[in-house]
C-alpha positions in Angstrom: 9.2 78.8 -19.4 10.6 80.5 -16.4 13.6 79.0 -14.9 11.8 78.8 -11.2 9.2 76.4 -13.4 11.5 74.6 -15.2 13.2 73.7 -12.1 9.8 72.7 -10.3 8.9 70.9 -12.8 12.1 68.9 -13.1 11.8 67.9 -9.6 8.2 67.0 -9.7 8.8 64.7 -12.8 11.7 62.7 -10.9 9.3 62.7 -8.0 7.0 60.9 -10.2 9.6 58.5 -12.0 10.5 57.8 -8.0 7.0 57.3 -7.2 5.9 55.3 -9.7 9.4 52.6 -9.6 8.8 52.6 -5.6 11.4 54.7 -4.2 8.5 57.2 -2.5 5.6 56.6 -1.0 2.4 58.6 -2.6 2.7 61.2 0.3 6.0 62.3 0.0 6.0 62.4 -4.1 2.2 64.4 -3.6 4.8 66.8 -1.3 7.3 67.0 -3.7 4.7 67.3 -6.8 2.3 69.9 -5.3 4.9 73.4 -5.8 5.0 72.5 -8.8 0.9 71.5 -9.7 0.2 74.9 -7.8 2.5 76.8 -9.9 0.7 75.6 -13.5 -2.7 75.9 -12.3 -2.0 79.8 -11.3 0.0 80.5 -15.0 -3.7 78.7 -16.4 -6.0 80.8 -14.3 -4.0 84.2 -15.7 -4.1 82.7 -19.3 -8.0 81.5 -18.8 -8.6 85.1 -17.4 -6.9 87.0 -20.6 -8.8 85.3 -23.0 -12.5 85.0 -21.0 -12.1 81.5 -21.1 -12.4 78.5 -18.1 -9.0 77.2 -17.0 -8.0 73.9 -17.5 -6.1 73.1 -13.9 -3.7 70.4 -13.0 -4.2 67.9 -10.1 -1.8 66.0 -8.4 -3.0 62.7 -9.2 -3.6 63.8 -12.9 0.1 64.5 -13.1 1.1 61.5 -11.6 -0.8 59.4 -14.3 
């Protein structure tokens, strides 16, 4: 994993952790969450591609489950 993912995807994980014990509204942890949802769902889309297969993308709400 590259470090620019890494670090997106640590943040988007305490986004969630903030979101889901109250700390942030759903709006600001979407905000926070959505580099790094955009990010995964571009990697899958280039993986999906190489191998003539359908991409299996990441939402924002999925991630926050």
């Amino acid at each position: 994993m590259k470090v620019e993912t890494f670090e997106l995807k640590q943040q988007a994980e305490q986004a969630r952790t903030l979101y889901r014990i109250g700390k942030l509204s759903r709006n600001e942890a979407k905000e926070q969450i959505e580099p790094y949802v955009t990010a995964v769902n571009k990697k899958s889309v280039e993986i999906a591609k190489k191998y003539n297969q359908k991409p299996r993308l990441v939402s924002v709400i999925g991630f926050m489950r």
